[in-house]
N, CA and C atoms as a LAMMPS dump frame, in Angstrom:
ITEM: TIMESTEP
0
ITEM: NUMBER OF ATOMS
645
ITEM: BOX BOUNDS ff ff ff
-5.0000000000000000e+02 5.0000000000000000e+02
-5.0000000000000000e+02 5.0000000000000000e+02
-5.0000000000000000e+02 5.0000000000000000e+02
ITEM: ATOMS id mol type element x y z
1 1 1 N -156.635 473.153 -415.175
2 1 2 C -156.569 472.53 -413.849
3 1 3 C -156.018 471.119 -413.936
4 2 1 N -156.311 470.323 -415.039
5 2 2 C -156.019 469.176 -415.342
6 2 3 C -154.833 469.136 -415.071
7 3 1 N -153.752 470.039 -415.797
8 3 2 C -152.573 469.608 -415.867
9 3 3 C -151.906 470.283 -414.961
10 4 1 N -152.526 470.884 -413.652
11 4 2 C -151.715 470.933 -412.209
12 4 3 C -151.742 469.69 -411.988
13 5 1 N -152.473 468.817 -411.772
14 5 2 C -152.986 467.821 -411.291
15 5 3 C -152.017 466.475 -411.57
16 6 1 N -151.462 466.483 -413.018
17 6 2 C -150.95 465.528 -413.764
18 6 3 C -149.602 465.293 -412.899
19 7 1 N -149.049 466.132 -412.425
20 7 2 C -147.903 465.104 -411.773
21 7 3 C -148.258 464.614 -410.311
22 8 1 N -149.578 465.069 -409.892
23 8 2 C -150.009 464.386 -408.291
24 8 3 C -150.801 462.689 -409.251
25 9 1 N -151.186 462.939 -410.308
26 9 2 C -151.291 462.254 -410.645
27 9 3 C -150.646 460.685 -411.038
28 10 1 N -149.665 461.256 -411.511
29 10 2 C -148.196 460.318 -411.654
30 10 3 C -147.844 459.883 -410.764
31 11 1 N -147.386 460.144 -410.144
32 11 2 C -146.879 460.121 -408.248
33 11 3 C -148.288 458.972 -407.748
34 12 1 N -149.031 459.446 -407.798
35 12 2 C -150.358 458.335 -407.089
36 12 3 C -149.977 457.25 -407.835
37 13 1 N -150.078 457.095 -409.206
38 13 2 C -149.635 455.963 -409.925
39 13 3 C -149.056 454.812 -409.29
40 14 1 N -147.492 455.583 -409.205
41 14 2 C -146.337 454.947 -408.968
42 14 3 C -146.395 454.149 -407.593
43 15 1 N -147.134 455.073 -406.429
44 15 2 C -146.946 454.793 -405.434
45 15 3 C -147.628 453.494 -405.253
46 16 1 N -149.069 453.549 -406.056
47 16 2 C -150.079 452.577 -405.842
48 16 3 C -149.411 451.106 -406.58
49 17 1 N -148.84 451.454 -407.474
50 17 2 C -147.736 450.4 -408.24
51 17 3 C -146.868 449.661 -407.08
52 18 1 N -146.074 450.433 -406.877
53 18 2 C -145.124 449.895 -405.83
54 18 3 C -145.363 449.408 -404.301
55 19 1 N -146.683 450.008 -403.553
56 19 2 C -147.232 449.31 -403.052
57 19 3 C -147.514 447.945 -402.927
58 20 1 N -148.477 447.561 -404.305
59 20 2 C -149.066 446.33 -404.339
60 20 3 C -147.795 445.422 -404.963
61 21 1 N -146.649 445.966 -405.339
62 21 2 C -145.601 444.984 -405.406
63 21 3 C -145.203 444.645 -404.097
64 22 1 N -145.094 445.518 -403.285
65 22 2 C -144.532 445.017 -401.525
66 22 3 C -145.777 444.126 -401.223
67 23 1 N -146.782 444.295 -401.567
68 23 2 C -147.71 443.285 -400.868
69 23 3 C -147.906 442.417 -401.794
70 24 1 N -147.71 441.905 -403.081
71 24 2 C -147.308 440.683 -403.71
72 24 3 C -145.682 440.218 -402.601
73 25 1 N -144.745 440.434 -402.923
74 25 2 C -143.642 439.904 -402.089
75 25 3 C -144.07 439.17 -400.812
76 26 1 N -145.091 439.928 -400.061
77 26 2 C -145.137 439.796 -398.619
78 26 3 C -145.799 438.304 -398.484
79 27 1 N -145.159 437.096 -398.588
80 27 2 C -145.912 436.066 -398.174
81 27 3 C -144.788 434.782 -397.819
82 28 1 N -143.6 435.239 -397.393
83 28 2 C -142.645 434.293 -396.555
84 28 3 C -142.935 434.33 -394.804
85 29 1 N -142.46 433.681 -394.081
86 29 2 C -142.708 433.651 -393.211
87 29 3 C -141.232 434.581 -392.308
88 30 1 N -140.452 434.965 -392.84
89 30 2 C -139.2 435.927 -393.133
90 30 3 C -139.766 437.279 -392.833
91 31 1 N -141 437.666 -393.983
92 31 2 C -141.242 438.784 -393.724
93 31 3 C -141.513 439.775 -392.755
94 32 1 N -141.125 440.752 -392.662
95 32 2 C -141.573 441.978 -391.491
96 32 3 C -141.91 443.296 -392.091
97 33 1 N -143.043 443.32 -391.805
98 33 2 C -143.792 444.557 -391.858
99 33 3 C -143.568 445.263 -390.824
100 34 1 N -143.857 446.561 -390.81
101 34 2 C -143.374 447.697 -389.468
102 34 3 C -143.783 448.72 -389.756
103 35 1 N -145.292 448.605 -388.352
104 35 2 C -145.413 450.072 -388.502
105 35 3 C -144.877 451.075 -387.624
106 36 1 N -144.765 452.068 -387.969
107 36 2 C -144.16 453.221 -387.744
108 36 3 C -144.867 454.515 -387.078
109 37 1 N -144.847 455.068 -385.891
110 37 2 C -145.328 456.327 -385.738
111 37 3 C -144.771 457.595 -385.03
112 38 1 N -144.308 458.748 -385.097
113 38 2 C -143.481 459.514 -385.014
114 38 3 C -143.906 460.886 -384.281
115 39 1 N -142.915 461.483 -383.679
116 39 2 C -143.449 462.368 -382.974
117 39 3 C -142.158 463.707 -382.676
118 40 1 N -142.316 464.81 -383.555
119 40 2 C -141.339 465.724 -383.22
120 40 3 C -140.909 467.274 -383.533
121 41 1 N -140.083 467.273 -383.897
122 41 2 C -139.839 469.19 -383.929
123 41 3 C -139.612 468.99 -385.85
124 42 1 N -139.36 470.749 -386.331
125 42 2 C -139.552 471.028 -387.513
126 42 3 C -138.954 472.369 -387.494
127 43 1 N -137.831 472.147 -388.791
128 43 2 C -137.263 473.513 -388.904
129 43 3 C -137.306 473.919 -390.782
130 44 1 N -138.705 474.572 -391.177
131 44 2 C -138.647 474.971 -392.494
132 44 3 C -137.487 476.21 -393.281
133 45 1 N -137.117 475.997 -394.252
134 45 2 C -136.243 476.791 -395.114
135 45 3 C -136.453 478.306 -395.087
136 46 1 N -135.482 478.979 -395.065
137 46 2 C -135.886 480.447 -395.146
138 46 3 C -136.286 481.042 -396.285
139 47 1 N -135.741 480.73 -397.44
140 47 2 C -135.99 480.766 -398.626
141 47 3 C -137.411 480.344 -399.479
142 48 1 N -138.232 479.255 -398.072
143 48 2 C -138.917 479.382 -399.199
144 48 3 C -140.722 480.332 -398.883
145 49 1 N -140.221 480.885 -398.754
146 49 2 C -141.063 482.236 -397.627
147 49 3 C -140.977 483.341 -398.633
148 50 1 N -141.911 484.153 -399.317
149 50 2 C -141.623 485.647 -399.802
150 50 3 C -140.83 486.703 -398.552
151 51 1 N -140.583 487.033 -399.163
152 51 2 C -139.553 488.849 -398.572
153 51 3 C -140.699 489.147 -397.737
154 52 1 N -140.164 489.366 -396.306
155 52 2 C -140.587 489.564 -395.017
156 52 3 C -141.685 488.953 -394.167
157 53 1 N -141.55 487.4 -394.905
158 53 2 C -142.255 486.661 -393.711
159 53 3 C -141.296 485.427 -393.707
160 54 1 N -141.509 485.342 -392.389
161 54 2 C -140.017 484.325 -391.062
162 54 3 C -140.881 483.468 -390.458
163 55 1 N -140.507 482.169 -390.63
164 55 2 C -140.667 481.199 -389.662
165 55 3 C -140.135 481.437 -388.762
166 56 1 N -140.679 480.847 -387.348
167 56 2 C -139.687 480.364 -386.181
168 56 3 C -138.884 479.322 -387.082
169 57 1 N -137.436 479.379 -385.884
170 57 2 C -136.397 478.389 -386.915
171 57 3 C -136.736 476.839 -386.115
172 58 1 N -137.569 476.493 -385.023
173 58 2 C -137.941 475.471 -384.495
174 58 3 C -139.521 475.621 -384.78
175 59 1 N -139.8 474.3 -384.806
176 59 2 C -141.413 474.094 -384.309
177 59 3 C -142.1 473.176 -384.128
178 60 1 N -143.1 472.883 -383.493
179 60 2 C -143.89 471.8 -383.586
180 60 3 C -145.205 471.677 -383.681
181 61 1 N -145.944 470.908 -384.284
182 61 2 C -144.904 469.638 -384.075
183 61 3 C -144.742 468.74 -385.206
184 62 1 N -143.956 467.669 -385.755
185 62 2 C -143.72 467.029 -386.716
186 62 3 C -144.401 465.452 -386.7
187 63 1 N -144.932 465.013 -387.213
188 63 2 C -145.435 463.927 -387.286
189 63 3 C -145.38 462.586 -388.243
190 64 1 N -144.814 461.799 -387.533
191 64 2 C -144.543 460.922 -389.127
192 64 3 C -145.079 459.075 -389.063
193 65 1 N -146.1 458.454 -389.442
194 65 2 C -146.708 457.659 -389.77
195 65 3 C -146.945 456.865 -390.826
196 66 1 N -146.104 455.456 -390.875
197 66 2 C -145.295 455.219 -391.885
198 66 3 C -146.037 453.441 -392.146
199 67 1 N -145.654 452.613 -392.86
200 67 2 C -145.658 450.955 -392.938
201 67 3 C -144.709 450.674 -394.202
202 68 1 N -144.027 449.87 -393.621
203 68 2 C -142.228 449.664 -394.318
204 68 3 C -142.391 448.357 -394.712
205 69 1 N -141.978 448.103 -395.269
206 69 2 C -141.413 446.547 -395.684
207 69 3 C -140.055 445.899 -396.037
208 70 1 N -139.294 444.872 -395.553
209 70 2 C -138.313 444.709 -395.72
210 70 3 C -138.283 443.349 -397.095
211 71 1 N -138.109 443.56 -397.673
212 71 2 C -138.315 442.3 -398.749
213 71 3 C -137.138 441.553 -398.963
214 72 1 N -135.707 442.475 -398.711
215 72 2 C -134.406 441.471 -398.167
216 72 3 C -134.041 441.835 -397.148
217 73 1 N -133.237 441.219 -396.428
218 73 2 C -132.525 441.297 -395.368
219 73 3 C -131.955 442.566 -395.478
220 74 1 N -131.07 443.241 -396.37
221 74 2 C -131.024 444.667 -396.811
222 74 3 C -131.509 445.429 -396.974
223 75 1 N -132.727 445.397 -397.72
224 75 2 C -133.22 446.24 -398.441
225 75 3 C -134.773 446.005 -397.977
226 76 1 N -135.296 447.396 -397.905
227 76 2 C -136.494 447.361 -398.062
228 76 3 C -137.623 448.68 -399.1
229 77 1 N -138.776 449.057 -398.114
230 77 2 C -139.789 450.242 -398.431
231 77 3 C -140.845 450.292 -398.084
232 78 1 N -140.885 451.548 -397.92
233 78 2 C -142.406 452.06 -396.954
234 78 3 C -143.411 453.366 -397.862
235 79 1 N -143.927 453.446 -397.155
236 79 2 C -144.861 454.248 -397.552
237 79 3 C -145.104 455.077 -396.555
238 80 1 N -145.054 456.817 -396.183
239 80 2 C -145.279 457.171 -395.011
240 80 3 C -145.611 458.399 -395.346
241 81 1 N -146.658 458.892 -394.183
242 81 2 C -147.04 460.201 -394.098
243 81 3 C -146.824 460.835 -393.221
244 82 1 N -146.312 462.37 -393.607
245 82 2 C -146.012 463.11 -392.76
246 82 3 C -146.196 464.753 -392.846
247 83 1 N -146.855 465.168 -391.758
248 83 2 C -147.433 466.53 -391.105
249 83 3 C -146.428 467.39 -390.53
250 84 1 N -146.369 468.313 -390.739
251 84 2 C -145.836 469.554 -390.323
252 84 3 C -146.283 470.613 -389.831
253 85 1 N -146.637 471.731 -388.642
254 85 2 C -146.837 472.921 -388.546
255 85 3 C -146.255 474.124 -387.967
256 86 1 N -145.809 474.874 -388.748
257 86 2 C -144.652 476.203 -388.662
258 86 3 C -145.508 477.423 -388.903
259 87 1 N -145.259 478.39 -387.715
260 87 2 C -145.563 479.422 -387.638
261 87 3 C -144.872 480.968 -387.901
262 88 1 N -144.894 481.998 -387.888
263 88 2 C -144.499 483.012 -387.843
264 88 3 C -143.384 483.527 -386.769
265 89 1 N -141.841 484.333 -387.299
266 89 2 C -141.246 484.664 -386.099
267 89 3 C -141.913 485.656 -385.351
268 90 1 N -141.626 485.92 -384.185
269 90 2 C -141.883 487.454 -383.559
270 90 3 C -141.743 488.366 -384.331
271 91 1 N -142.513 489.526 -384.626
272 91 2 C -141.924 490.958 -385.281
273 91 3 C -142.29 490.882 -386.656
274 92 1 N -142.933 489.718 -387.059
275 92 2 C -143.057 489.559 -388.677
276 92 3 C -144.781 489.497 -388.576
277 93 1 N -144.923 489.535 -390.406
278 93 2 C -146.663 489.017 -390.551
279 93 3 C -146.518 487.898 -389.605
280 94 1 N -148.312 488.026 -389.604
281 94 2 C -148.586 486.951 -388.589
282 94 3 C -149.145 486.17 -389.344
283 95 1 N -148.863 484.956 -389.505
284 95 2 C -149.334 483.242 -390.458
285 95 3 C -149.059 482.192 -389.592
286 96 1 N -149.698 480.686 -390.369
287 96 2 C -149.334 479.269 -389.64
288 96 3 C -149.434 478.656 -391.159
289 97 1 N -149 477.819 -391.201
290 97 2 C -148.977 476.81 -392.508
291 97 3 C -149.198 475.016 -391.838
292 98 1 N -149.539 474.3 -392.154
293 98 2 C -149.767 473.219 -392.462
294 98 3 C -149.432 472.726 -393.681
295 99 1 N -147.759 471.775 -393.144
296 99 2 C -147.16 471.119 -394.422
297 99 3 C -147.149 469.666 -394.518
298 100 1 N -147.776 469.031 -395.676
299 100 2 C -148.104 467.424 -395.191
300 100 3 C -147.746 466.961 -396.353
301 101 1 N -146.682 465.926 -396.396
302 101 2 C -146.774 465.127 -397.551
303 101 3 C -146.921 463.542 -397.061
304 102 1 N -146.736 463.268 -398.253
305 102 2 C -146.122 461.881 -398.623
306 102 3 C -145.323 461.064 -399.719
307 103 1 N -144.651 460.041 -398.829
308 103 2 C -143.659 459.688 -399.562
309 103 3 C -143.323 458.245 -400.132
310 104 1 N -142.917 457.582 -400.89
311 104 2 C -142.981 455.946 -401.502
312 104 3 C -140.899 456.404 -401.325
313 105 1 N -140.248 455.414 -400.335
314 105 2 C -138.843 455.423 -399.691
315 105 3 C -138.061 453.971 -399.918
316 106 1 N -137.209 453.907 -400.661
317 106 2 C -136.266 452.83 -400.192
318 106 3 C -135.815 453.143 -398.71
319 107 1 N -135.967 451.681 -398.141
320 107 2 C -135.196 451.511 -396.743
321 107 3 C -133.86 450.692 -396.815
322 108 1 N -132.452 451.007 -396.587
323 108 2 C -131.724 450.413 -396.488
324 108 3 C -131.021 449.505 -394.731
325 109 1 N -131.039 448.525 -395.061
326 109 2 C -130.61 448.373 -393.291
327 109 3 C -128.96 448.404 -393.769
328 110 1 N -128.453 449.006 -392.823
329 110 2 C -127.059 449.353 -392.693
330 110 3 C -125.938 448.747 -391.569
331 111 1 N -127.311 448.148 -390.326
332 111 2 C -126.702 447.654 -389.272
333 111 3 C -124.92 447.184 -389.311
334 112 1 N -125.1 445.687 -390.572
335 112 2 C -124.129 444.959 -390.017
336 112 3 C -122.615 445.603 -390.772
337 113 1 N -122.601 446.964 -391.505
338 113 2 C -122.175 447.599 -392.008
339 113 3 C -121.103 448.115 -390.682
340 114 1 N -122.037 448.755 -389.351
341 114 2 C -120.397 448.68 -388.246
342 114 3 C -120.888 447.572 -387.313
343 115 1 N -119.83 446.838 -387.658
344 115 2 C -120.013 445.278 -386.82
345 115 3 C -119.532 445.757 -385.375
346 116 1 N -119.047 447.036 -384.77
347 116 2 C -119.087 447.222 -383.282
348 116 3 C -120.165 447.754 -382.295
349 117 1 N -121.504 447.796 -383.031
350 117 2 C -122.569 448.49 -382.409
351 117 3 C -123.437 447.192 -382.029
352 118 1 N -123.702 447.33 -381.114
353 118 2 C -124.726 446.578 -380.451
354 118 3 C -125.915 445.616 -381.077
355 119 1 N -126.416 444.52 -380.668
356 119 2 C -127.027 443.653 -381.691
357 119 3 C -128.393 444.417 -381.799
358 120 1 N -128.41 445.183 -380.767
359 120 2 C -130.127 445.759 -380.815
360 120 3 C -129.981 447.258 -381.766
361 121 1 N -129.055 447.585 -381.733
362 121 2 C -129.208 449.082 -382.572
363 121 3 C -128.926 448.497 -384.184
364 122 1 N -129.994 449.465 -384.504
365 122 2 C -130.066 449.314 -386.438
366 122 3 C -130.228 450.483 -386.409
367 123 1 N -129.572 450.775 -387.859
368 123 2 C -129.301 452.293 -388.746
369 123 3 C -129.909 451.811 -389.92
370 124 1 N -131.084 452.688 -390.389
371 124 2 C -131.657 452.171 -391.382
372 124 3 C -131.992 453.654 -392.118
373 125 1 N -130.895 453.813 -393.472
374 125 2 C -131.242 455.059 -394.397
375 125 3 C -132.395 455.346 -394.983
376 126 1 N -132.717 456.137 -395.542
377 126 2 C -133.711 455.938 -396.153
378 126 3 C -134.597 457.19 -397.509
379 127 1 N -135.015 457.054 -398.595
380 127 2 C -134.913 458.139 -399.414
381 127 3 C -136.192 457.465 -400.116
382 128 1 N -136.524 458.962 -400.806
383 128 2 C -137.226 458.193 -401.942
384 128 3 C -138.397 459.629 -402.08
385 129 1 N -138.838 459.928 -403.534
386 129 2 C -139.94 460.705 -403.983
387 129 3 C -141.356 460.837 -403.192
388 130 1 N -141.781 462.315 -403.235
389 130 2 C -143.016 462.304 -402.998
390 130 3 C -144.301 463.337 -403.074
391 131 1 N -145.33 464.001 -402.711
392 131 2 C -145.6 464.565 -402.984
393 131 3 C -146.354 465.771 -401.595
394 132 1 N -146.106 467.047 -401.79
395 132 2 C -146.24 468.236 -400.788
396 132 3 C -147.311 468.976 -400.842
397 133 1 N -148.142 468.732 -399.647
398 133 2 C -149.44 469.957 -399.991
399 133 3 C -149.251 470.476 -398.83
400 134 1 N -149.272 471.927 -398.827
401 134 2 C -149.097 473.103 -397.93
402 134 3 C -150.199 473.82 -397.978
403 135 1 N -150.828 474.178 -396.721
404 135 2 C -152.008 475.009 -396.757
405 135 3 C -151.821 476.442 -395.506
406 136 1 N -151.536 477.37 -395.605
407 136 2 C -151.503 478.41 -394.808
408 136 3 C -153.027 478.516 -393.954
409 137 1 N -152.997 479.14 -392.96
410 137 2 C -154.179 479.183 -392.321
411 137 3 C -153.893 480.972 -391.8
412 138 1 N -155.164 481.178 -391.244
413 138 2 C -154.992 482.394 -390.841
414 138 3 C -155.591 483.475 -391.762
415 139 1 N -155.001 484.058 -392.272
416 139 2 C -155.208 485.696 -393.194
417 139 3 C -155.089 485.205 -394.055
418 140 1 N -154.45 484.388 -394.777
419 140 2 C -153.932 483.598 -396.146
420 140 3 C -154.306 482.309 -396.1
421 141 1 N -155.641 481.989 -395.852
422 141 2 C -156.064 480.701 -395.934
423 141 3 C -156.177 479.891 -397.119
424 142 1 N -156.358 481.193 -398.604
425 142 2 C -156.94 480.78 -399.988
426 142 3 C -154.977 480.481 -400.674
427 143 1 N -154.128 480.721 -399.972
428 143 2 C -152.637 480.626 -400.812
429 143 3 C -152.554 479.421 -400.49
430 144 1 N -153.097 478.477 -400.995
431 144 2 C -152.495 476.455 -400.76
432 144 3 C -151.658 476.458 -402.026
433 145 1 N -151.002 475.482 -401.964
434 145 2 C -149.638 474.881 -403.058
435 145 3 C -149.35 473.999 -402.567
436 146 1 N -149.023 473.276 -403.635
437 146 2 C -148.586 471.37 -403.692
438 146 3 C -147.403 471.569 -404.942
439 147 1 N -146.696 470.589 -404.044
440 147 2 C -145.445 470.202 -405.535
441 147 3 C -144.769 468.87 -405.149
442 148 1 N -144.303 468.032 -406.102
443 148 2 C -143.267 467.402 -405.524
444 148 3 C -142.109 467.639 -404.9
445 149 1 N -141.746 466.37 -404.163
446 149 2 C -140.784 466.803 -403.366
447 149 3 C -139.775 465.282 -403.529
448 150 1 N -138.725 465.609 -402.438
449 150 2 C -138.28 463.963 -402.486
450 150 3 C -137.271 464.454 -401.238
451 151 1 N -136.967 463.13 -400.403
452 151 2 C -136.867 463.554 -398.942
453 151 3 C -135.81 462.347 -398.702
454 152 1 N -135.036 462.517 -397.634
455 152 2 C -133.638 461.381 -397.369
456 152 3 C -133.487 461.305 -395.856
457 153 1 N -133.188 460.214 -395.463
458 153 2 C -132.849 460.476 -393.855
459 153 3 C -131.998 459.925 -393.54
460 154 1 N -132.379 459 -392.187
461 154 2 C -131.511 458.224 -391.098
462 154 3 C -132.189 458.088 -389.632
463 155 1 N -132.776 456.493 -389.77
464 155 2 C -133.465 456.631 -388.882
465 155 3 C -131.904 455.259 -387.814
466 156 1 N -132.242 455.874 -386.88
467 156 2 C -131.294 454.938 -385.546
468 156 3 C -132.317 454.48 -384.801
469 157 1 N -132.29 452.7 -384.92
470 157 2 C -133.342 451.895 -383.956
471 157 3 C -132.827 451.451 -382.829
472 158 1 N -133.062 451.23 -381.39
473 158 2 C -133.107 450.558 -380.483
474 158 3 C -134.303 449.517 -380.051
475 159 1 N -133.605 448.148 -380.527
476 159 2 C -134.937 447.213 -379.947
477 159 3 C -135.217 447.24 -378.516
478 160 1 N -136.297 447.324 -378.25
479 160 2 C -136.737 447.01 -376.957
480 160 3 C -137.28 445.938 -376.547
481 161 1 N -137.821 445.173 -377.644
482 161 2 C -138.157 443.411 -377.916
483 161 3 C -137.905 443.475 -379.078
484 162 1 N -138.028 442.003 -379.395
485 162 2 C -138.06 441.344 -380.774
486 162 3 C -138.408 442.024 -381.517
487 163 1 N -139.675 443.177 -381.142
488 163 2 C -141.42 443.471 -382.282
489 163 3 C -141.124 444.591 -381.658
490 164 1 N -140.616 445.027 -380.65
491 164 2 C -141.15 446.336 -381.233
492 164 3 C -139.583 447.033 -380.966
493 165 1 N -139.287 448.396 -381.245
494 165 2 C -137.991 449.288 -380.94
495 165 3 C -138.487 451.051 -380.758
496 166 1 N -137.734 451.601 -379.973
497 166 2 C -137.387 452.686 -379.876
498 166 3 C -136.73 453.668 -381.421
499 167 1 N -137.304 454.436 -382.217
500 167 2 C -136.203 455.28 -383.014
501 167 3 C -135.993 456.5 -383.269
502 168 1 N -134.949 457.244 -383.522
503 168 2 C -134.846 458.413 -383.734
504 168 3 C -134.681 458.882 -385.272
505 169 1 N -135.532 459.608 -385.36
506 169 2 C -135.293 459.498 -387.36
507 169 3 C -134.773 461.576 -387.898
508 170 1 N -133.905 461.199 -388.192
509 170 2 C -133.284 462.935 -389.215
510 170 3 C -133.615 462.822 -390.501
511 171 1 N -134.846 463.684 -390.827
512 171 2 C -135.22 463.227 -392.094
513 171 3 C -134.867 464.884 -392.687
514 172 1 N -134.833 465.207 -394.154
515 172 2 C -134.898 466.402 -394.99
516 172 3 C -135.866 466.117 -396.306
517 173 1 N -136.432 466.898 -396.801
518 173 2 C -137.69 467.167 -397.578
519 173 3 C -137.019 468.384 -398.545
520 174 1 N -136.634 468.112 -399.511
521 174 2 C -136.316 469.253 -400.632
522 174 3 C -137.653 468.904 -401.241
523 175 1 N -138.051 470.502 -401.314
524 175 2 C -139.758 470.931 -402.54
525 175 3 C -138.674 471.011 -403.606
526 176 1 N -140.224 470.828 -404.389
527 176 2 C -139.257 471.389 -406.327
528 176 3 C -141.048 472.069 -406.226
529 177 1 N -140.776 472.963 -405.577
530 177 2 C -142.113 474.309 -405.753
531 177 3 C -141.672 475.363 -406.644
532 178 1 N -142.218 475.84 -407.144
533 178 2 C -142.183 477.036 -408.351
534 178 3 C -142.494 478.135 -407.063
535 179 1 N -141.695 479.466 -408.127
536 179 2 C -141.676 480.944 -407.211
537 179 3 C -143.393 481.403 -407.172
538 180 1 N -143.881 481.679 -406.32
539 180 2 C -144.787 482.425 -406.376
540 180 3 C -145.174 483.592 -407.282
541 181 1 N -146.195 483.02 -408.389
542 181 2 C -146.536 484.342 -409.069
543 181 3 C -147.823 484.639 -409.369
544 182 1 N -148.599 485.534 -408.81
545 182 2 C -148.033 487.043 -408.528
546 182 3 C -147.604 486.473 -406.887
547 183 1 N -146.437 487.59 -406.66
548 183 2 C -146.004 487.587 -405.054
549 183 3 C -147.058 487.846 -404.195
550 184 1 N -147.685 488.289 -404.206
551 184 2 C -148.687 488.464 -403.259
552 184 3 C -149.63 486.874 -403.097
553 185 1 N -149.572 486.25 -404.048
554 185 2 C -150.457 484.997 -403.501
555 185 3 C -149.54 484.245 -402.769
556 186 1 N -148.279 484.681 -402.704
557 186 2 C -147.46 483.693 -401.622
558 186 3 C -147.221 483.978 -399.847
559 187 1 N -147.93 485.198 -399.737
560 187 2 C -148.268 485.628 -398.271
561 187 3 C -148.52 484.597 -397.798
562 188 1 N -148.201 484.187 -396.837
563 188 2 C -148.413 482.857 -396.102
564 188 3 C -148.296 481.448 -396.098
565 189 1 N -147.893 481.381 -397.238
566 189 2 C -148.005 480.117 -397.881
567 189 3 C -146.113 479.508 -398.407
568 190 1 N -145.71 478.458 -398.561
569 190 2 C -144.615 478.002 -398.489
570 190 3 C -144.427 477.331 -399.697
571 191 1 N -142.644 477.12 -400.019
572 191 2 C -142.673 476.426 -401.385
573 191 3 C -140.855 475.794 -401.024
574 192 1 N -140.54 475.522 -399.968
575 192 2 C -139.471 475.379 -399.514
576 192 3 C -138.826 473.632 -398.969
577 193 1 N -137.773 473.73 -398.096
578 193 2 C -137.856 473.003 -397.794
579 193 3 C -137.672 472.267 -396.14
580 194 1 N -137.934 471.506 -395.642
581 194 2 C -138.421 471.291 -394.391
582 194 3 C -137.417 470.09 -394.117
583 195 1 N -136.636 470.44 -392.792
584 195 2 C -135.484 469.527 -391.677
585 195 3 C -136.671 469.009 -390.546
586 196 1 N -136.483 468.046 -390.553
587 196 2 C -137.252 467.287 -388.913
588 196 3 C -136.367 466.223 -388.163
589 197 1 N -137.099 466.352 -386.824
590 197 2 C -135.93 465.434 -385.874
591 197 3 C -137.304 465.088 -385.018
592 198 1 N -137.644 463.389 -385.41
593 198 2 C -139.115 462.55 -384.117
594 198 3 C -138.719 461.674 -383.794
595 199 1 N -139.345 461.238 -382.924
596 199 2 C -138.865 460.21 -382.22
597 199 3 C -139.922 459.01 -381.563
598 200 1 N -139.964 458.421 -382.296
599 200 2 C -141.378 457.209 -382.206
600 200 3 C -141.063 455.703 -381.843
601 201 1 N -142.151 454.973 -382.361
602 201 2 C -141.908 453.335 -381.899
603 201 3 C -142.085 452.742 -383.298
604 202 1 N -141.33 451.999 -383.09
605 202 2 C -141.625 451.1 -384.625
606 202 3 C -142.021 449.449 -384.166
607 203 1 N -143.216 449.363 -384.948
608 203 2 C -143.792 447.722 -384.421
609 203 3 C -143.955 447.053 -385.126
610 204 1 N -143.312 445.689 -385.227
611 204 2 C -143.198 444.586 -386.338
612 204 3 C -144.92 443.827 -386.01
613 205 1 N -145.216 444.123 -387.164
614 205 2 C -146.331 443.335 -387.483
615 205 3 C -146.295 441.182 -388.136
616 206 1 N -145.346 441.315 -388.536
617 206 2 C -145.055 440.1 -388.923
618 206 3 C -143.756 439.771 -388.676
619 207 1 N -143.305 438.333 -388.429
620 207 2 C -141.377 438.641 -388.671
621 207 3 C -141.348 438.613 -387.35
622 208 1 N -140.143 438.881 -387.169
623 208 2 C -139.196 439.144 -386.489
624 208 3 C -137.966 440.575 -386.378
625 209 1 N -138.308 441.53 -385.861
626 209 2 C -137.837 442.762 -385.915
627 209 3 C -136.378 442.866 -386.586
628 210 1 N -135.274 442.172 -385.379
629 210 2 C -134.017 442.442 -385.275
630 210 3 C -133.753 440.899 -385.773
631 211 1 N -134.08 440.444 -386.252
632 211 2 C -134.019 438.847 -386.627
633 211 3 C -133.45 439.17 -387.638
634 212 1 N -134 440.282 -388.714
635 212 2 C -133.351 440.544 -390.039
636 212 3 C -132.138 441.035 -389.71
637 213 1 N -131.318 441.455 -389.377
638 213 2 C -130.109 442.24 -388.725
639 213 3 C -129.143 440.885 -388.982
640 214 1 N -129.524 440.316 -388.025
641 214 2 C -128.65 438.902 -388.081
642 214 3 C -128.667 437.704 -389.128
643 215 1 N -129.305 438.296 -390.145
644 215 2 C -129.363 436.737 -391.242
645 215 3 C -128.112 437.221 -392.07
């Protein structure tokens, strides 16, 4: 059991590492923290489903709850969690899964990259490792699986003040899940990978939101 454990293990490490480096950094008066909370649809992989069970190719809902840090004017990182729940198509077994990870992300701001977009819109990329626990519910409640994962996006901000903005975020989640063996413990249960499209508020806790944009 130990050594399922050892790479959720690692992963906690790192994250808890890199954390308390963003919060060593955090003590200019420059800084902006931002939290993050998200709200939206979910379209999981077909592939990563055993032979004859189908997701719907939409669903909801997606959830994503995040705290970022910008430590340059460029560059930043967050820490964020995020929920998933995908069900069964019509005509197939009947299942639900609950997919939740989390992730430790470089944030890149990209804004002044097209100098013809508006002073309030920011494009801010974003990537970085993490880790996936999936729990089926239903008939297959006992098939749970966790693996790492590592996930990339693009979130598009609209300020609405200084502190806080409007955003739309396209994120993707590639698992590195192993095949189900024996097949039968994978009835219900997922090892794939997961597209989302939410749409939340992002609120500067310190700083100045769009202030960084312009230095």
């Amino acid at each position: 059991m130990s050594s399922n454990l050892k790479p959720f293990k690692t992963l906690f490490l790192f994250i808890t590492l890199v954390w308390c480096a963003f919060l060593g950094q955090a003590q200019g008066d420059t800084s902006t923290f931002k939290a993050q909370l998200a709200l939206g649809l979910n379209s999981p992989s077909a592939d990563g489903f055993v032979d004859g069970f189908k997701s719907k190719s939409i669903n909801f809902p997606s959830v994503n709850l995040g705290v970022q840090y910008m430590f340059k004017p460029k560059l930043g990182a967050k820490l964020d969690f995020g929920f998933n729940s995908f069900s069964n198509l019509n005509n197939t077994p009947d299942f639900k899964v609950n997919y939740t990870r989390i992730n430790t992300q470089l944030v890149y701001n990209a804004s002044r990259l097209f100098g013809y977009l508006p002073s309030r819109i920011g494009l801010f990329p974003h990537a970085g490792p993490g880790f996936t626990f999936v729990k089926p519910l239903r008939d297959y409640a006992e098939n749970k699986t966790s693996f790492l994962n590592v996930m990339g996006g693009l979130e598009v901000h609209y300020g609405l003040t200084d502190a806080v903005s409007l955003y739309l975020d396209t994120s993707y989640v590639l698992g590195f899940g192993d095949d189900f063996s024996p097949v039968a413990n994978g009835f219900g249960s997922f090892n794939g990978d997961v597209f989302a499209i939410t749409i939340g508020i992002s609120l500067s806790l310190s700083g100045c939101y769009y202030c960084v944009r312009n230095e």
